[in-house]
C-alpha positions as CSV (number, residue, x, y, z in Angstrom):
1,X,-20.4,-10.7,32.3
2,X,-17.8,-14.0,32.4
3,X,-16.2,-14.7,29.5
4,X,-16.9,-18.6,28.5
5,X,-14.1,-20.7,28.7
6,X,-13.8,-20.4,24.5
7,X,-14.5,-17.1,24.3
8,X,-11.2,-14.8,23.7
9,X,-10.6,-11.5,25.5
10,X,-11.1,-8.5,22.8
11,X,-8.1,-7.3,23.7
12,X,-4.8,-8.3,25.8
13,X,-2.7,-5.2,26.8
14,X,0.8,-6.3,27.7
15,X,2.4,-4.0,30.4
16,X,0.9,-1.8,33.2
17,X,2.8,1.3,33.1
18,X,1.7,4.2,32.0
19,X,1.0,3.7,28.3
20,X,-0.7,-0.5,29.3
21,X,-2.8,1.5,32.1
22,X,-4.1,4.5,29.1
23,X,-4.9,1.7,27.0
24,X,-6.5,-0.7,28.9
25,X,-8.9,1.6,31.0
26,X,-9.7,3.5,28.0
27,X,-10.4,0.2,26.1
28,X,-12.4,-1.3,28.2
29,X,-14.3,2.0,29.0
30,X,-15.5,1.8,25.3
31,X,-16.6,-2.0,26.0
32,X,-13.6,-4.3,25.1
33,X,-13.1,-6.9,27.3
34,X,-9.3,-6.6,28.1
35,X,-6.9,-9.2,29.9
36,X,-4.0,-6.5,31.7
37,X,-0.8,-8.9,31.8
38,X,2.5,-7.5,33.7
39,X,5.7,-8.8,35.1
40,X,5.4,-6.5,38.6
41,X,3.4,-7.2,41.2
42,X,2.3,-3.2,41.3
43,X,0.8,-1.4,38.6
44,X,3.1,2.0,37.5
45,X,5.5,0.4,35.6
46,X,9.1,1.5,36.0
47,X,7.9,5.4,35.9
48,X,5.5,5.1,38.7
49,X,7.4,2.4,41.3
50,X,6.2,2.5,44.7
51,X,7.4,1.4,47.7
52,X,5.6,-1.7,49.7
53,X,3.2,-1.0,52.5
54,X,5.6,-2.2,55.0
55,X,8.0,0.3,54.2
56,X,5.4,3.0,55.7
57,X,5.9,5.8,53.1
58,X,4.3,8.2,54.0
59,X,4.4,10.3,50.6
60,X,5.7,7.9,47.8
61,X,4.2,11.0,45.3
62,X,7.1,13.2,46.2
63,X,9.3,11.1,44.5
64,X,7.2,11.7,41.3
65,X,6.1,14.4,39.1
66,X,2.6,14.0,37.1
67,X,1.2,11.7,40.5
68,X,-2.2,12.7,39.8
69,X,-2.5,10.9,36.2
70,X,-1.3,7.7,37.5
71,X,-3.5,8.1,40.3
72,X,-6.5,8.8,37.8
73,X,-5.7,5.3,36.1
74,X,-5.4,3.4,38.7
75,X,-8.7,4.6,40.2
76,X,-10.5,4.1,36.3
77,X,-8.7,0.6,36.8
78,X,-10.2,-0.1,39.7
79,X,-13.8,0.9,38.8
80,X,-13.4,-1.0,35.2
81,X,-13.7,-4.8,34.5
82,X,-10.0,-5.3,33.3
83,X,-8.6,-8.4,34.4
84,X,-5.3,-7.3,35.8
85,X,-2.8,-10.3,36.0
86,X,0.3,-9.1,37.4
87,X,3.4,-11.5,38.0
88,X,2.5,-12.6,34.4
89,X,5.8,-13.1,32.4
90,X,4.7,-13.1,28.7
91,X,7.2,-14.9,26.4
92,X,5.8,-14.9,23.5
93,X,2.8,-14.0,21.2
94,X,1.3,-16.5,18.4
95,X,-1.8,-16.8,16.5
96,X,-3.7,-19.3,17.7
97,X,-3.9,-22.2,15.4
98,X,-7.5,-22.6,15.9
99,X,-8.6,-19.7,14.7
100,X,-7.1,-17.0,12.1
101,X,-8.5,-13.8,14.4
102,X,-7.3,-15.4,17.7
103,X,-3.8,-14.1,19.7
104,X,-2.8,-16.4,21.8
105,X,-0.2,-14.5,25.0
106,X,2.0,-17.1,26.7
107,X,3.4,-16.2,30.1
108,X,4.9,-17.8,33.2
109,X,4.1,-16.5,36.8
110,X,5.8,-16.0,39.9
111,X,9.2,-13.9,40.7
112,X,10.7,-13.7,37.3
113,X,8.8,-16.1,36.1
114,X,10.0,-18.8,38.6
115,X,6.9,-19.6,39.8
116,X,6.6,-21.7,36.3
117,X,3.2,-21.6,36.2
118,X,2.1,-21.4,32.3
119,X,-0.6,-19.5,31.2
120,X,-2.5,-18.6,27.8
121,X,-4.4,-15.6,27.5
122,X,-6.4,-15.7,24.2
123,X,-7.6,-12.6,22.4
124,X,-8.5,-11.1,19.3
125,X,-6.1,-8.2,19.6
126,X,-3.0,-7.5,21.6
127,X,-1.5,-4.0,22.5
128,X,2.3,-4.4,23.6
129,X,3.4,-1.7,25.9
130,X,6.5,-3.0,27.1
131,X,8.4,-0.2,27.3
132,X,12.6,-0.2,27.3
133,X,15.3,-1.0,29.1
134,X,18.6,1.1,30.4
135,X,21.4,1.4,28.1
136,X,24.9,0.5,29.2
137,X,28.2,1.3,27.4
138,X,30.9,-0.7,29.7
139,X,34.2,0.9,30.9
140,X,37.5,-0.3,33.5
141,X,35.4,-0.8,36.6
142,X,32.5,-0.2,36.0
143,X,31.4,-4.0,37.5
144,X,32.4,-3.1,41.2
145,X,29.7,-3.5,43.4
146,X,28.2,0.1,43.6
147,X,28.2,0.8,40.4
148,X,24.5,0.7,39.7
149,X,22.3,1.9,36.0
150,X,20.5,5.4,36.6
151,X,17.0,3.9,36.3
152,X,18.2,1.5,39.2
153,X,19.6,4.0,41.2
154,X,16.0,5.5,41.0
155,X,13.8,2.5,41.0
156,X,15.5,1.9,44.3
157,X,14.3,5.2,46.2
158,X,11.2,4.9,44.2
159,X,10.5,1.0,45.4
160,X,12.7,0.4,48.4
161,X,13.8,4.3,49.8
162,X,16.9,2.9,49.4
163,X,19.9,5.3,48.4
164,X,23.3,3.6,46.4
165,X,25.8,4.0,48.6
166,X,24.3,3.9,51.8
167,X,25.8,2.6,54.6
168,X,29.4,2.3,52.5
169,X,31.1,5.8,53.6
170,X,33.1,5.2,57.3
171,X,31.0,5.7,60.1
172,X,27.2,5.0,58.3
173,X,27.2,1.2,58.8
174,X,23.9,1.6,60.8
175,X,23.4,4.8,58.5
176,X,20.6,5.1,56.7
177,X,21.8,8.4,55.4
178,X,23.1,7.8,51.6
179,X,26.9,8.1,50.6
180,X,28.5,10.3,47.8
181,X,26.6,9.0,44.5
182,X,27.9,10.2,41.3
183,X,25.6,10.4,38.2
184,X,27.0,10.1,34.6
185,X,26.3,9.0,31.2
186,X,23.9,10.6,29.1
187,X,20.0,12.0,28.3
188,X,17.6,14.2,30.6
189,X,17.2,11.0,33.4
190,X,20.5,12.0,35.0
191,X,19.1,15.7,36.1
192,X,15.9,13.4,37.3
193,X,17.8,10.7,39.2
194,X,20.4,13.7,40.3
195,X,17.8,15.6,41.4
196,X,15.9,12.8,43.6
197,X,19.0,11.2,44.9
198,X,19.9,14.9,46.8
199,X,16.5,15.3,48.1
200,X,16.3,12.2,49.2
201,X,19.6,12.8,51.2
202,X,22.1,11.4,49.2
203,X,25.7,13.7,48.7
204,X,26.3,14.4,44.7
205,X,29.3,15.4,43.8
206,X,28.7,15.7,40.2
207,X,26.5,15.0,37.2
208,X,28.9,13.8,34.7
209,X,26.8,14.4,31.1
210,X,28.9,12.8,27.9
211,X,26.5,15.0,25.4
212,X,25.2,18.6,26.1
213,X,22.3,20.5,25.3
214,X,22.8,22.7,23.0
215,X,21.5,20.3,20.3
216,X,18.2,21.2,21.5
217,X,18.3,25.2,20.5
218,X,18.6,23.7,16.8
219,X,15.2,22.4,17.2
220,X,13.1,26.0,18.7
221,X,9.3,24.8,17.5
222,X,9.8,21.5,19.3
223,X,10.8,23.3,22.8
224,X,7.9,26.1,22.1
225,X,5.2,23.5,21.5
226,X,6.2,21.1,24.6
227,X,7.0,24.4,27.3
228,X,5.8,21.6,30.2
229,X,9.5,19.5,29.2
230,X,11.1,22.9,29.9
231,X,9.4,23.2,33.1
232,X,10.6,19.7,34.0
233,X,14.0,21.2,33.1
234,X,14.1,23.6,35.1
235,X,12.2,21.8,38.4
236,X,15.5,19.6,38.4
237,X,18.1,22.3,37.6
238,X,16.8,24.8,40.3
239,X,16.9,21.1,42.9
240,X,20.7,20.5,41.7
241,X,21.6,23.9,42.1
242,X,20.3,24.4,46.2
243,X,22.3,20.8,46.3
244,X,25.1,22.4,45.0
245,X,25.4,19.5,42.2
246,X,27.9,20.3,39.7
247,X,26.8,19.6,35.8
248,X,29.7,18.5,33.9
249,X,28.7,18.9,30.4
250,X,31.0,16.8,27.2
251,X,32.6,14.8,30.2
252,X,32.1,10.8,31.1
253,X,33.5,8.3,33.5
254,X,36.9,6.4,31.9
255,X,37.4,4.6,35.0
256,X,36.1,3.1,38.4
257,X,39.0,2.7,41.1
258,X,38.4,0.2,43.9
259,X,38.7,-3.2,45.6
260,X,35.9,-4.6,47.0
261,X,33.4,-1.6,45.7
262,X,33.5,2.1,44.7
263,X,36.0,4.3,46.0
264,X,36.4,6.7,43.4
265,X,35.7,7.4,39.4
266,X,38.1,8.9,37.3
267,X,36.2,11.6,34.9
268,X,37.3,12.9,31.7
269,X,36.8,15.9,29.3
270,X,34.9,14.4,25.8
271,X,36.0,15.5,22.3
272,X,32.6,16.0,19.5
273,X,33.1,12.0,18.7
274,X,33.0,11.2,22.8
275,X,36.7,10.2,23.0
276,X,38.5,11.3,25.6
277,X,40.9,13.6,25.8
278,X,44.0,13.1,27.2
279,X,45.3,15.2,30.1
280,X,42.0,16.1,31.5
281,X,41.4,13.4,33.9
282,X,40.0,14.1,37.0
283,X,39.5,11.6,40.0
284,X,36.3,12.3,42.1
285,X,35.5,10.0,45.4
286,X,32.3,8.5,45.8
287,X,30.9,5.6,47.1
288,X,28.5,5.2,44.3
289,X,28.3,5.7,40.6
290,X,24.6,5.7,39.2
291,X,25.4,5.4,35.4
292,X,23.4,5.0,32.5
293,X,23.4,6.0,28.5
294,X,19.6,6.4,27.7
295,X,17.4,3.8,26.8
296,X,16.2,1.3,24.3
297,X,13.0,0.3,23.1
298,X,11.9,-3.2,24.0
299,X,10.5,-4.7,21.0
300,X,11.2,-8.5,21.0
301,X,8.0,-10.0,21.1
302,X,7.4,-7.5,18.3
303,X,10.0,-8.2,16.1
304,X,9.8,-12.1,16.7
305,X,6.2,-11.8,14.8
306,X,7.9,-10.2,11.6
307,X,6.5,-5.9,13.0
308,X,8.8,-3.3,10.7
309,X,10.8,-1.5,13.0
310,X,12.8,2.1,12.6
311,X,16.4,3.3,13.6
312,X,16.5,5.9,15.8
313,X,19.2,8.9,16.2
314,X,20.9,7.1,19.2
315,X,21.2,4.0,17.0
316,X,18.5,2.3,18.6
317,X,15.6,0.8,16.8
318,X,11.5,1.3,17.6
319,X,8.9,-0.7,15.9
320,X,7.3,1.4,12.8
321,X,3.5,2.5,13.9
322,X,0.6,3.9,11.6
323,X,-1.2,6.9,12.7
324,X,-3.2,5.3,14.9
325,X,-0.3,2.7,16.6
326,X,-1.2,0.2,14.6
327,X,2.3,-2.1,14.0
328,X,2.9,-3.7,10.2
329,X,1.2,-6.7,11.6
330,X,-2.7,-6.7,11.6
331,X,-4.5,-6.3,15.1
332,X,-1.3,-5.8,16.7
333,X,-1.1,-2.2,18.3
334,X,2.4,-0.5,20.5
335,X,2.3,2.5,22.4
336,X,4.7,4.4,24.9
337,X,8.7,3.4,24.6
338,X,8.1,0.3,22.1
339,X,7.7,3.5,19.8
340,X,10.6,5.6,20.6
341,X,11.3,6.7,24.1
342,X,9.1,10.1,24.9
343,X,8.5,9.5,28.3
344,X,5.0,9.1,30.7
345,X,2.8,11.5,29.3
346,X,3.3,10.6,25.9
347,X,3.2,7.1,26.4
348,X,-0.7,7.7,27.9
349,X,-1.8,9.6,25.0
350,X,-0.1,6.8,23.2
351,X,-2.2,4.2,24.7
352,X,-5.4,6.0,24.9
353,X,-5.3,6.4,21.1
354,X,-4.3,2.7,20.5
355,X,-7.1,1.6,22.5
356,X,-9.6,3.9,20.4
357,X,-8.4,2.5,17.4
358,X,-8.4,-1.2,18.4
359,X,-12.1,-0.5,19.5
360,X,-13.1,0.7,16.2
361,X,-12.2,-1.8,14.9
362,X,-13.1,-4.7,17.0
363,X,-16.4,-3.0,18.0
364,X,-17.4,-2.5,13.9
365,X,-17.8,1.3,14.4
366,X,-15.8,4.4,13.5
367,X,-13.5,6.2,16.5
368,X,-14.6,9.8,17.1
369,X,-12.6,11.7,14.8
370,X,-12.4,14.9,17.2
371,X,-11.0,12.5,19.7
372,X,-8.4,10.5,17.6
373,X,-7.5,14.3,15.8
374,X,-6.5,16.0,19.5
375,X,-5.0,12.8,20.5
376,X,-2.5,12.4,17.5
377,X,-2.4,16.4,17.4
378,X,-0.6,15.6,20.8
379,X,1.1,13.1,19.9
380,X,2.9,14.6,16.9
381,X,4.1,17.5,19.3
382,X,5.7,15.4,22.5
383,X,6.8,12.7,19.3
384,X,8.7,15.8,17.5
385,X,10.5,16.5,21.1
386,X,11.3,13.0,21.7
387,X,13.6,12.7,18.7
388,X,15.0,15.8,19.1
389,X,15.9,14.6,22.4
390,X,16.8,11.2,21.7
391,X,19.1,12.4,18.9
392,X,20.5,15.4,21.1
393,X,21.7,12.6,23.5
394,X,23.4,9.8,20.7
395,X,26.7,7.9,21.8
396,X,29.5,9.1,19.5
397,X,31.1,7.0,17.5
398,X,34.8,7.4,19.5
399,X,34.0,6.0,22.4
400,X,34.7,2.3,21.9
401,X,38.4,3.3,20.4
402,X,39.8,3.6,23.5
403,X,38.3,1.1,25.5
404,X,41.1,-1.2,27.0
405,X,40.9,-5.0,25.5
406,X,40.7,-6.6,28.8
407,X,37.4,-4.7,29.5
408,X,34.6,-6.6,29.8
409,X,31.8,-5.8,27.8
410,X,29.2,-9.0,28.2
411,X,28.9,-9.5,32.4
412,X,27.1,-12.9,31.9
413,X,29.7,-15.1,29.6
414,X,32.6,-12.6,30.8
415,X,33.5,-11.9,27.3
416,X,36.1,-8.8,27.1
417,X,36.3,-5.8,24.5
418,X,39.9,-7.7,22.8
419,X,37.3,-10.7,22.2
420,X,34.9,-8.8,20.4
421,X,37.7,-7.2,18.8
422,X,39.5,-10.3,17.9
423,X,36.4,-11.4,16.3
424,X,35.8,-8.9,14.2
425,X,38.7,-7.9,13.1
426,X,40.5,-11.4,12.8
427,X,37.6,-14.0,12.5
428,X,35.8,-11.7,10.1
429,X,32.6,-11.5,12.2
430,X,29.6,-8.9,10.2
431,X,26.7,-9.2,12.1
432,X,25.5,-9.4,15.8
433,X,24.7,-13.1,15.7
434,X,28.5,-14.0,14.2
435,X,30.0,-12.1,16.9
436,X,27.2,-14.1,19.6
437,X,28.6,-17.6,17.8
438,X,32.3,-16.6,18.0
439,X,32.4,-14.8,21.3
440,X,29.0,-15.9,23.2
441,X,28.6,-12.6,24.3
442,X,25.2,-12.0,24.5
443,X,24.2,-15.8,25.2
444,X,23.8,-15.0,29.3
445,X,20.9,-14.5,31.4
446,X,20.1,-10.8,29.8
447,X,20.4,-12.7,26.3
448,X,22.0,-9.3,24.8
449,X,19.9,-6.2,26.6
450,X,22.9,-5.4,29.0
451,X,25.9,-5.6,26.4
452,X,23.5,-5.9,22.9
453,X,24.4,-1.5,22.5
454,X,28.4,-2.0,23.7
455,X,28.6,-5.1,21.0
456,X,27.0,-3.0,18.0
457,X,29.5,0.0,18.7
458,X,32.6,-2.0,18.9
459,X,31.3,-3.4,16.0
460,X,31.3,-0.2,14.2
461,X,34.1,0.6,15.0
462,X,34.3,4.9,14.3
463,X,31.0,5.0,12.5
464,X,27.9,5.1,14.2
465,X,26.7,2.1,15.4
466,X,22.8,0.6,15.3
467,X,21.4,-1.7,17.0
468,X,20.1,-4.8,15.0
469,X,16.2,-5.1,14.9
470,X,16.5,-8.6,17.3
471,X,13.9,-11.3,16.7
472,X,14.3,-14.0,19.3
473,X,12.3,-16.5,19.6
474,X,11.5,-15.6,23.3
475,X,10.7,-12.5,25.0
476,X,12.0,-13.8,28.8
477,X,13.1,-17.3,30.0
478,X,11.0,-20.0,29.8
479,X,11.0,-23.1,32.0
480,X,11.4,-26.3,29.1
481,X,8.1,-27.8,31.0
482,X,6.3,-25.0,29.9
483,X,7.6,-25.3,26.4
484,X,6.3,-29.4,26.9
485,X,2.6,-27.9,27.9
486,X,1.9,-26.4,25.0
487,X,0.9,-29.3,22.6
488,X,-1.6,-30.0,25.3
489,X,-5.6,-28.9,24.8
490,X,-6.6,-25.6,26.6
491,X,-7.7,-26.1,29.9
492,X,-10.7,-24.4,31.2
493,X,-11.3,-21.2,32.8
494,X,-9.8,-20.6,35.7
495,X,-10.8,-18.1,38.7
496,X,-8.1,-15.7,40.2
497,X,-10.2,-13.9,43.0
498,X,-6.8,-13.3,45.0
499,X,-5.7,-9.8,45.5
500,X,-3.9,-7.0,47.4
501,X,-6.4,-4.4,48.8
502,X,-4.3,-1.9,47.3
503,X,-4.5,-3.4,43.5
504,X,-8.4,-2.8,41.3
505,X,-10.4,-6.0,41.5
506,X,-11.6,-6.8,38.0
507,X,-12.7,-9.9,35.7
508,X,-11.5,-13.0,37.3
509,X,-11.4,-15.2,34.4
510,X,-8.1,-16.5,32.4
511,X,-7.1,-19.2,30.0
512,X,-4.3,-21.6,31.4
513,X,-2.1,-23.8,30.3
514,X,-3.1,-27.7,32.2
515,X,-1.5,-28.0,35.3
516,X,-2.0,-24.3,35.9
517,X,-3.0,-24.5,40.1
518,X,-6.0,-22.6,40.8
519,X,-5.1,-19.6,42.1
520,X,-3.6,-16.3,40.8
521,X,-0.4,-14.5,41.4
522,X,-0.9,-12.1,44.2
523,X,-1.6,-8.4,43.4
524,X,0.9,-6.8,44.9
525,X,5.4,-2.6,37.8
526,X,6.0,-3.0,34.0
């Protein structure tokens, strides 16, 4: 049935990878109307990318593991009433002033939200499954074009079949064949992009991995109660070994050489605090370097409405959740990275149980305990491995000692690491925010997500950093005309019948901003 142009959605879920998908099928299988808001254009998130039509894959799964959940969601999507809106930049979360049990989800449309379209989704509860972003720690070089994060390096096969490197070794200018890619940094992605990056053709010369795992076997009931992470281990070791991929273990990348882009890294032995030690430098040549130090919860539109957060081994931060993902602010649920990164599976079980608890509650009747035990049961196992992982994988303190000053940390306002330094040491700079006014690093495009983690270490100097819990006032860029729309009344209901005929039709009904054109964003990741 249409909502009226008053009525609020029961429940906005904002993301549509694996843990928005979980919750919003499942929610609206127990009879919430839901509103499903995402930046992509494709359902999947950044786990399940896959690559446009006119690309002709012919198997986009075998660039996956786990296919067949994501293709259970999206076929639950498809036969629910969710209203997906994809293309749908949400900014910001508020209650609505109207009334005390209303949300009100702000979001521009269009490609990164140029399309500048405003539009307010009202609902009673919102369920933010936003997931994280790629960690970064900067070093000489590492801004030459085809030096790429590890996520990108995969989200390219995964979206685009496109391999770093290709086309830049002598002789493949009308190549498709990929070049020599090097992986380094640190966590379990690098065997994952490692792994795909040779089957899909590209040459590896090494996996460079600044931690080692070890750190696990401290942790046996952990590995024993998740034996399908040790499976995944071993899928990618057995792929890296018939590549012949070498796995550096307590090594990292010091240096980039090149002109124009990559010609070769420089890779160097690490001590236990990740400096590097001196006389061990080896140069490998490569033509790309897919690079990447873990990842980091996204919680800003969290933490801009006052949610308690948690540090994490790695420094990072995750908001604080209840037993049942409920965040310190009422009728506000988080499931899947916003937690603390565990990966896909975890992230659906996450979702599923936010959604049964959000229904509960909105619905006035108890969840199915047996349901809501398995699914936290589950959840406390793949939880319990996720720290232990994320903790296995934590930047050392010594990493940022001998980073050279004219290094630059902050790509977007070109800030250096003898800037940061000079304002810390010399100005007297405490905090994040003192080092933003002194330096304006973090004041770019990326407002902080790129160089946020490089900051805090320098920061700390030989202790171990942590990332502060954030708070800004907007989740993505917003267009100042869209900021002007918002003392005007609600407009009415307006119909979004477009589509791809590969995205699930659903509810057709959303509450814009005025000046919104009728119309929605075409349904062509979160």
């Amino acid at each position: 049935m249409p909502l009226s142009a008053s009525e609020p959605y029961d429940l906005a879920v904002i993301g549509a990878g694996p843990a928005g998908l979980a919750g919003a099928v499942t929610a609206a299988e127990l009879g919430l109307s839901v509103a499903l808001l995402d930046t992509s254009t494709h359902t999947g998130g950044q786990f399940y990318r896959t690559p446009a039509p006119a690309l002709g894959a012919v198997r986009p799964e075998a660039l996956h593991h786990d296919w067949s959940a994501y293709t259970d969601l999206r076929r639950r999507l498809a036969q629910s009433d969710v209203r997906h809106l994809p293309g749908h930049h949400v900014w910001s979360v508020t209650k609505d002033d109207g009334a005390a049990d209303v949300w009100s989800v702000h979001a521009v449309t269009g490609a990164d939200g140029g399309g500048e379209r405003p539009v307010r989704v009202r609902c009673r509860a919102v369920l933010l499954a936003t997931g994280a972003y790629e960690r970064q720690l900067p070093f000489p070089g590492w801004t030459l074009p085809g030096v790429v994060g590890a996520g990108g390096a995969q989200a390219m096969l995964k979206s685009g079949l496109v391999l770093p490197g290709m086309g830049a070794s002598p002789g493949r200018e009308k190549s498709r064949a990929g070049g020599r890619v090097v992986v380094a940094g640190s966590g379990p992605l690098l065997l994952a992009v490692a792994s795909s990056l040779a089957a899909a053709g590209a040459r590896v010369p090494a996996v460079v991995e600044a931690s080692g795992y070890l750190r696990y076997a401290r942790h046996p009931r952990a590995l024993v109660t998740n034996p399908h992470k040790a499976a995944e281990a071993l899928v990618h070791g057995a792929a890296l070994l018939w590549h012949r991929v070498r796995v550096r273990l307590r090594s990292a990348v010091t240096e980039v050489h090149g002109t124009d882009r990559v010609e070769a890294v420089t890779v160097m032995r690490l001590d236990r605090d990740w400096r590097p030690v001196q006389g061990t430098g080896r140069r490998i040549d490569c033509d790309a370097l897919a690079v990447g130090h873990g990842l980091v919860p996204q919680v800003d539109l969290a933490t801009a409405l006052g949610c308690a957060t948690r540090p994490l081994p790695d420094g990072t931060r995750a908001l604080a959740l209840d037993g049942l993902q409920e965040t310190s602010v009422r009728s506000l649920w988080a499931a899947g990275e916003t937690g603390g990164v565990g990966g896909a599976q975890l992230a659906r079980i996450e979702g599923e149980l936010a959604a049964v608890a959000a229904a509960a509650r909105l619905l006035g009747r108890p969840a199915h305990a047996g349901r809501v035990r398995e699914l936290q049961r589950r959840r406390g196992r793949m939880r319990a491995f996720a720290e232990v992982m994320t903790a296995a994988h934590a930047p050392g303190p010594g990493w940022a000692r001998g980073l050279p000053d004219d290094t630059e940390v902050c790509r977007c306002e070109e800030v250096t690491a003898g800037r940061i330094r000079e304002a810390v040491e010399d100005l007297g700079a405490r905090d994040a925010r003192t080092v933003k006014l002194l330096t304006r690093a973090g004041m770019g495009w990326c407002q902080g997500r790129m160089c946020g983690p490089a900051v805090a270490c320098l920061m700390a100097g030989d202790r171990a950093a942590e990332l502060p819990a954030g708070g800004r006032p907007f989740a993505a860029p917003v267009p100042l005309s869209v900021l002007a729309a918002l003392d005007d009344p609600v407009g009415p209901v307006v119909n979004e019948p477009g589509g791809d005929a590969n995205e699930p039709k659903g509810r057709s009904e959303t509450t814009s901003a005025p000046g919104a054109a009728p119309g929605g964003a075409p349904d062509t990741d979160g």
